[in-house]
N, C-alpha and C positions, 0 to 999 in steps of 0.2 A: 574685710567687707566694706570697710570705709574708702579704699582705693577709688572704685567706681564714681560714687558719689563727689567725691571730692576732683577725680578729672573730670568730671561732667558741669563742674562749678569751675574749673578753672578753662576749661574751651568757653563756656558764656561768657566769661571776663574777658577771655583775650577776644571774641569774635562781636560783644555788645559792640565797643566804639568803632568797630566798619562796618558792622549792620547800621549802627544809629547814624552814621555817616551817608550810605547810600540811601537810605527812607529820605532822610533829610534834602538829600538834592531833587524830591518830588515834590517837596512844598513849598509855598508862597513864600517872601522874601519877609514877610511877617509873620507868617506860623513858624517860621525856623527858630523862630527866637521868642517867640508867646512862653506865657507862664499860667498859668501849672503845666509843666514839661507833658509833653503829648507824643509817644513815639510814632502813633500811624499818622498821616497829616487825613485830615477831614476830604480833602478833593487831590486825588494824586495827578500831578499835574508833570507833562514831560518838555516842559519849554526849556527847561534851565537846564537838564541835560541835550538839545536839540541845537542850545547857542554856543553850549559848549564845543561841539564838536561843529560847530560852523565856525567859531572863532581862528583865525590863522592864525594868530599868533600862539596860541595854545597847540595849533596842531604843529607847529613849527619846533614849540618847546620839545615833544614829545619827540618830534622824530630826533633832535639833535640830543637829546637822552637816550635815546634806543642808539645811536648810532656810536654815541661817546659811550656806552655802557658796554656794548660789544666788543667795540674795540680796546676798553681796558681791561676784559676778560680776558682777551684773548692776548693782550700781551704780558696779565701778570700769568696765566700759563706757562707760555717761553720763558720769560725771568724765573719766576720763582720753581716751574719744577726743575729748570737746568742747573740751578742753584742746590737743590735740593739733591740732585741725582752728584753733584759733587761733593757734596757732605758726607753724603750718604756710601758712595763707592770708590771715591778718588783717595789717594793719599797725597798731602804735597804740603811744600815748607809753612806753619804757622799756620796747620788746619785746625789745632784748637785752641787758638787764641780767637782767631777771625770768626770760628763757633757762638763763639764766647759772644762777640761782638753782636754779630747776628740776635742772639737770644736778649741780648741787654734793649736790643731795639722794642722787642715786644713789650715793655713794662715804660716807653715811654708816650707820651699821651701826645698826640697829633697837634694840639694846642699850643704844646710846649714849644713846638718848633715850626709856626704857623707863620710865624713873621719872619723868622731866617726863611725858610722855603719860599712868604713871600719875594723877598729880598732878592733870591737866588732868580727866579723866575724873571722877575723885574728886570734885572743884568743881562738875561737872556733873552729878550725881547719877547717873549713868550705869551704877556697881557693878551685877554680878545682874542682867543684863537681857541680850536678843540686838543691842540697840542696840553695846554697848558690844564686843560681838563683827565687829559689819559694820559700821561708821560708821569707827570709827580704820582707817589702813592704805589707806583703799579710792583716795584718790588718790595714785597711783605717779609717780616721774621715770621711772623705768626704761619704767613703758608707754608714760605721753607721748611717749618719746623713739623708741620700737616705732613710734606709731604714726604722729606727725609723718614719719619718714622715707618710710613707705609711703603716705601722704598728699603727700610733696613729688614720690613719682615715679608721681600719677596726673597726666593729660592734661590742661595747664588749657585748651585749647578748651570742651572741655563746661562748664565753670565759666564760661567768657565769653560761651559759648550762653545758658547758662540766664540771666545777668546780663542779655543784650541781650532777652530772653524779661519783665524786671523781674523776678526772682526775687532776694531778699535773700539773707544770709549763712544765714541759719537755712533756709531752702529749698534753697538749695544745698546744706547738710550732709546734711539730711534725705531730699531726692530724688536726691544724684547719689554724695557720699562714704561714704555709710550704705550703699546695697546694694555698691556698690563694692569694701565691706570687711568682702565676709563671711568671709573665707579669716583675716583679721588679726585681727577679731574672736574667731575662734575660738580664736586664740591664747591673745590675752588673756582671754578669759574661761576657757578649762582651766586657765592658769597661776594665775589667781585664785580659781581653785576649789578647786587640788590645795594653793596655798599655806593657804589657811582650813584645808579637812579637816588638815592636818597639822599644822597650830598649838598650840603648849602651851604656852609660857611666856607669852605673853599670856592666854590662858583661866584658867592656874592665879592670877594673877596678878589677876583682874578676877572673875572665878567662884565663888562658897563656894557657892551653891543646888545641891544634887545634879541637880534637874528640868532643870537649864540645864547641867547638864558636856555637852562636846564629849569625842568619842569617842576624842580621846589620854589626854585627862584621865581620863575613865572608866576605862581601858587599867589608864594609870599607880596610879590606887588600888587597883581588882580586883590589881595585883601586888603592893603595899603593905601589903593585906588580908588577902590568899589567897598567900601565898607556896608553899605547895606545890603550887597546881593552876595548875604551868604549862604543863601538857599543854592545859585550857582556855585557858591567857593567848594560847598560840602558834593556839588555834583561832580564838578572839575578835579576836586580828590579822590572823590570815588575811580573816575576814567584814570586816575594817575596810577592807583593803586591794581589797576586791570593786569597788566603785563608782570606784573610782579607776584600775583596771585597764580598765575596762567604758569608761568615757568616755577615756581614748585609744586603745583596738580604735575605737570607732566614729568619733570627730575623727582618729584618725590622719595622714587622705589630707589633708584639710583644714589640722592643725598645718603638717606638712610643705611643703603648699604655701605657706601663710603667712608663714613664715618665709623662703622660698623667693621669694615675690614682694617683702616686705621691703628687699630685698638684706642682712640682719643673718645672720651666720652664727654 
């Protein structure tokens, strides 16, 4: 009987600091910050969200995050489920060592090898570009490993159909595990979308052109800059956090079942 109560206490906690977040961008650049903490502001006032969205360089930010976020969906898809669909159905020399490989990648921490990747990039000319925002990063262990599994628990009759039919490896990915995996796919591509949109220490890090800041980065200077209009900062997060709320309302059913057909809990 305690189940209820206690989800109904942990949806408040996760949804208090983006509620308290968006009230906040309705009030004055001094109630935001008054003491005794006051969640409704006294006069809701809609200037600070109205500059926001007149501001270019903020709408600039936004679009070069929608656009970089897209397209790093949609290329860790092709990497990692074709990676995946090789794991999973191929046999060929030192496929469980390179396994191996793969999996050792998920247990190390992005940090650890932030400065070789620097490095690497650097060498490639890469600096100041959207390249160097969606290219690194976009082949995962973690999805491979998402996907291979959901991949080893579809039905291989259809696979030996399609085989007695002459249909090679690449026809069979294409005509039978591709629609097969729209529920998983969807997975991974929100997961690859929400990890981009929220990315900052590689943007700041690879980034000095203002035209090309990603919209944490943007965030983080507007706070840097403008330290007293944080009644803006908290409005400007609220609009950041829009698109990312929007694409799991409508994937929702789809995540859920994805992970659900998976078996990864």
């Amino acid at each position: 009987m305690l189940r209820y109560p206690l989800a109904a206490l942990f949806v408040v906690a996760a949804l208090f600091p983006l509620a308290w977040t968006a009230v906040a961008g309705f009030k004055s650049k001094t109630e935001v910050v008054a003491t005794p903490f006051q969640f409704f502001p006294e006069v809701w006032l809609w200037d600070n969200y109205a500059q926001m969205l007149a501001d270019e360089a903020f709408l600039r930010s936004l679009g070069v995050t929608f656009v970089g976020a897209v397209l790093f969906a949609a290329l860790s898809l092709v990497v990692n489920s074709l990676g995946a669909y090789v794991f999973a159905r191929l046999e060929f020399a030192f496929k469980r060592t390179l396994w191996v490989i793969v999996l050792t990648t998920m247990f190390v921490p992005a940090i650890a090898i932030m400065l070789t990747s620097f490095i690497v990039v650097t060498q490639l000319g890469m600096l100041d570009s959207l390249t160097v925002l969606v290219i690194p990063g976009a082949a995962s262990g973690a999805q491979v490993f998402f996907l291979r599994q959901y991949y080893l628990g579809l039905p291989t009759a259809l696979e030996e159909a399609a085989q007695l039919d002459g249909a090679g490896p690449w026809k069979i990915f294409t005509s039978i595990f591709v629609p097969l995996s729209k529920g998983a796919f969807v997975v991974v591509g929100a997961t690859s979308f929400l990890a981009f949109w929220n990315s900052y220490i590689w943007p700041v890090l690879t980034i000095t052109d203002p035209s090309l800041y990603q919209v944490q980065q943007y965030l983080a200077t507007f706070r840097s800059d403008r330290t007293s209009e944080m009644a803006m900062l908290m409005a400007g997060s609220t609009l950041a956090a829009l698109p990312v709320i929007v694409l799991f309302l409508v994937f929702q059913r789809q995540i859920i079942a994805g992970v659900r057909l998976s078996g990864l809990k």
